[in-house]
N, C-alpha and C positions, 0 to 999 in steps of 0.2 A: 744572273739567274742562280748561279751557282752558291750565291750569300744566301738568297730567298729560300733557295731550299737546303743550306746546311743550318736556318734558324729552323728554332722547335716552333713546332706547333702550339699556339694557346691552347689552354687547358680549358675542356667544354662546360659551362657553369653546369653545378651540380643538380640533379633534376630536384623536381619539387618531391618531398614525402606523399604517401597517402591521403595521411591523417591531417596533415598540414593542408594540402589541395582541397578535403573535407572541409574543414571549418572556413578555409577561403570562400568556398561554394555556399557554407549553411550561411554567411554572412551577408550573400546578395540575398537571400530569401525571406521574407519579411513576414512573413506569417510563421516562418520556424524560430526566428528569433525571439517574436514575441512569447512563442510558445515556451523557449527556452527561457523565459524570465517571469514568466509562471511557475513551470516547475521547478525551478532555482528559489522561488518567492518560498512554496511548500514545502522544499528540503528547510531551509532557512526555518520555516515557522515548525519544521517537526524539532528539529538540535536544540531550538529553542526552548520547547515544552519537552525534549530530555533533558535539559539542563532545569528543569521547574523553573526558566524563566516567566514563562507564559502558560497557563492554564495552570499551574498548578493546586489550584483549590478549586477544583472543577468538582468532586465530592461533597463542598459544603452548602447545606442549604440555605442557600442565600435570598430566596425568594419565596411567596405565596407557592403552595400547588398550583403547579398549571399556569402558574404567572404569565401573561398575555405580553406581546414583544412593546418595546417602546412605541414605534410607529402606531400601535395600534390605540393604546392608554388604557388605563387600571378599568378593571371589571367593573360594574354597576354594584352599589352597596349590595348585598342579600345575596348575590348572587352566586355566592362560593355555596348555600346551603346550610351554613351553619347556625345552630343555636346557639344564641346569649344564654349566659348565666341567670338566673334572678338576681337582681341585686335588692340589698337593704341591711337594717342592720338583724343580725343573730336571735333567734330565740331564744332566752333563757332556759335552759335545759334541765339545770341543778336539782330539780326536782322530781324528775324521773330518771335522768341518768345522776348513778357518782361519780363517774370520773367526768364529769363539764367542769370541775375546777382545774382538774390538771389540764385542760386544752392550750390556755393561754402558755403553759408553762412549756408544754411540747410542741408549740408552735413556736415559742420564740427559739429553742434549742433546735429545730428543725429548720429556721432562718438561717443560723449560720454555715450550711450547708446548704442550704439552695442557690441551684445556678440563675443568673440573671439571663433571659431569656433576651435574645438581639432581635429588634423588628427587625419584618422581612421587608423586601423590595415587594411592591403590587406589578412590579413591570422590569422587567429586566431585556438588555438591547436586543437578542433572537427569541426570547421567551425562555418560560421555566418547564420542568419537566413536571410528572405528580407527584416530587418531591422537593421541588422547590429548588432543584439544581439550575446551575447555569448552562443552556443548552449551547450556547455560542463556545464556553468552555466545554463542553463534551465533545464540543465538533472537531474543536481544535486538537486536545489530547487523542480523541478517536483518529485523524487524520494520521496520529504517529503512528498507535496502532497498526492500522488497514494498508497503509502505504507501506509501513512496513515489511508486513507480512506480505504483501503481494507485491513487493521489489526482489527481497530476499528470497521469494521461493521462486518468480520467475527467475534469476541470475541463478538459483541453484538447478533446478532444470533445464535452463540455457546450457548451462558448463556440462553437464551428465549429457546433453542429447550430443554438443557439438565434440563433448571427446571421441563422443565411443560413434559417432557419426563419422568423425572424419577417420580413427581405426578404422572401419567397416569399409569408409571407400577408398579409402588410399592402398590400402594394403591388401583387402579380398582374400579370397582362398580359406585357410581354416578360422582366420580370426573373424572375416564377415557369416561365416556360417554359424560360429557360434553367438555376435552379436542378435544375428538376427532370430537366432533361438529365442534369446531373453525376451526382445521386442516383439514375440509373437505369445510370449509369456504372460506378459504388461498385457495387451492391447486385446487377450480371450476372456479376462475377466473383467468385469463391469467397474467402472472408473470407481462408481459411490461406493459399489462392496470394499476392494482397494483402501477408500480412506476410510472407512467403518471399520475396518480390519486392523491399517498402521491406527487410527485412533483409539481401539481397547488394548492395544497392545503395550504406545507409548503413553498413554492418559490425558491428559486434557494439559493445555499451556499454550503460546504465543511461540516458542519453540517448536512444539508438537507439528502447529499449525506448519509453520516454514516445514518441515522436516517433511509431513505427510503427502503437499502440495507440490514438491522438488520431487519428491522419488516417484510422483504417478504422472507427472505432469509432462516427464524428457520425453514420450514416446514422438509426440508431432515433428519436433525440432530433431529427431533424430533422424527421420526420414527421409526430407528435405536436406540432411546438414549432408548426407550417406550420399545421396544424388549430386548432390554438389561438386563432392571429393571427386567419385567415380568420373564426372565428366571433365574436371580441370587437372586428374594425374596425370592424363592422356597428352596435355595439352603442351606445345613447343614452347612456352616459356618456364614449365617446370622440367621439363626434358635435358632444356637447356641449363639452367640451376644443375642439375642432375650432372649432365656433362661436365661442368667445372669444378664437381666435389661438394655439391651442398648436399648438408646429410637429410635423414629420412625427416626429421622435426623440425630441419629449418624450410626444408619444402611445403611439407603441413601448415605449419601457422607462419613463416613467416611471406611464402609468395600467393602460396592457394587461400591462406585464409582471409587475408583483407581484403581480396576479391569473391570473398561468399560473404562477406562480413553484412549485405544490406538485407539478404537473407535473412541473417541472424537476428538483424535490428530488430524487423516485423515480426518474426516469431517473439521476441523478447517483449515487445507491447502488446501483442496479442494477449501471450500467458498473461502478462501483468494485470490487465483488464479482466481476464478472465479469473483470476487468482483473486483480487480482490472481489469481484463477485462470488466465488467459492468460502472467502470467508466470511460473508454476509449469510451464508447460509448454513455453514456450520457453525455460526455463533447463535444463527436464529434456530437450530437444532440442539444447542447444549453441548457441541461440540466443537467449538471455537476459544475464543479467549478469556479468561476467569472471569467471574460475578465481581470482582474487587476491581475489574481495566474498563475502558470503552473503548469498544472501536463503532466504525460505521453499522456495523451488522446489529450490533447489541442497541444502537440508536431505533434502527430500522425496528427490531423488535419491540422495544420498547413506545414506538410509537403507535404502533399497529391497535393497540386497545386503547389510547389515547385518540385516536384517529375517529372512533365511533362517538365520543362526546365532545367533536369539534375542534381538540386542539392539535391544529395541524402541523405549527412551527419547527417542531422538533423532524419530523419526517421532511420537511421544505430544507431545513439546515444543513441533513447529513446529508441528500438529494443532491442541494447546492455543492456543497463542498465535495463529493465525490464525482460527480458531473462534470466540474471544472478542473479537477486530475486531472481524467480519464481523459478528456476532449484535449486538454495541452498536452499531456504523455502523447498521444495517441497521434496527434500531427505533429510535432517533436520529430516522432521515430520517424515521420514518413519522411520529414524534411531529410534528417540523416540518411535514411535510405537513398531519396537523390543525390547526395552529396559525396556518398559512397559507391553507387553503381557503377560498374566498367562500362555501363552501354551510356548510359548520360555523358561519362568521361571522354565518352570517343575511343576505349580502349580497346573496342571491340567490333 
């Protein structure tokens, strides 16, 4: 007995991570996976069309106005409205006018400078705009655009509500007092005023946008992130961290945070949804992203007068495309969310 117990102890295998545990979990769930290879499909197709892989002549017009999608086939003759020219051969003019001799001479001097005009397509794969753009390409460059803009300002929002969230509840006293000054700040003045205001102030841009959306945007996530803090500082496994010398920031993010972490997820697809619907409306106000970019918003608008003489494709496209984000982002997070909770875990 005496061998038995002067052998050491094996050593207990090392627990699983967090984040490692997460992805084991998101990998039984089959609806998050799929969802994850969607929005991996859309990152993939935005790098693309930043790199001017893909869409990059989404500007030229390449088609009829209003070109009708493939599935559907070329308009009926006449039906674009337009008039023919007369055709035949020339007047003789020479007689009333003097300069009909020099015509010939300034036409042929005017040929060498005339550009050769490219037929257009009568039918292009989603349809053409009233300029004969490629709608399919607009949707794809817009995708960069709008995801964009509504990734970057919910992450910037995200970071601004859960810093100054978990200050406010970890710590209380003079720092939550004055947190919650600013948040009562934010949240007296009307959202729209707020971005009507950061927009004459920083001017119009795809910048502007992220920047305007981020600083009005933390108040939700701050509220939620403050509750959070306050009810898991309290709590015997950070007590304990505490007891053994972990300092105040490895308590904060590295034991308290991954356990508010699914918290964060749903706030983080919430805004994102909701941010891309905000740029849809400040580009359909003149205050979104330049006349020279597309995103979703400026399709939407663009459609909306095209929409009263039947051609629909271009609002079906960005619909599409924005629809099938929004629904894979959106059960994405939720999958995450499970995969993260301490009550699914059993941690709790």
């Amino acid at each position: 007995m005496s061998a038995v117990l002067g052998q050491a102890a094996p050593w207990a295998p090392a627990s699983e991570g967090v984040w490692r545990a997460a992805w084991r979990r998101l990998r039984t769930d089959r609806v998050g996976m799929v969802c994850l290879a969607v929005v991996a499909a859309f990152f993939a197709m935005i790098l693309l069309s930043a790199l001017g892989l893909v869409a990059g002549g989404w500007q030229r017009e390449v088609g009829v106005p209003n070109a009708p999608p493939g599935f559907i086939g070329p308009r009926a003759a006449g039906s674009t409205g337009s008039i023919e020219a007369p055709r035949g051969p020339n007047v003789d003019l020479s007689d009333v006018d003097p300069l009909a001799p020099r015509y010939e001479e300034w036409d042929a001097r005017a040929a060498q400078f005339r550009s050769v005009e490219i037929e257009r397509l009568q039918t292009l794969p989603m349809g053409g705009d009233r300029l004969g753009r490629d709608v399919l390409a607009k949707a794809v460059k817009g995708t960069e655009i709008s995801v964009f803009v509504g990734v970057m300002s919910a992450l910037m929002a995200t970071l601004i509500g859960t810093l100054l969230g978990a200050l406010a509840g970890f710590f209380g006293a003079r720092i939550d007092d004055l947190l919650e000054w600013l948040y009562n700040v934010f949240t007296s003045i009307p959202s729209i005023l707020l971005i009507f205001a950061f927009a004459a102030v920083f001017g119009r841009g795809i910048g502007t946008v992220v920047l305007i959306l981020g600083l009005t945007g933390w108040t939700g996530i701050y509220r939620l992130v403050r509750a959070e803090f306050m009810k898991h500082a309290v709590r015997d496994y950070v007590r304990a961290a505490q007891a053994i010398g972990a300092s105040a920031a490895s308590r904060m993010f590295r034991h308290i945070l991954p356990n508010v972490s699914h918290v964060i997820l749903v706030q983080l697809s919430i805004l994102t949804v909701g941010f891309i619907k905000a740029e849809v409306i400040l580009s359909y106000l003149g205050l979104g992203v330049p006349v020279d970019q597309v995103s979703w918003g400026t399709m939407l608008a663009e459609a909306q007068s095209e929409l009263i003489l039947g051609h629909w494709w271009q609002l079906a496209t960005a619909t599409l495309f924005m629809a099938t984000f929004v629904t894979a982002f959106s059960l994405l997070t939720d999958a995450l969310r499970d995969a993260l909770d301490p009550k699914l875990r059993g941690l709790e």
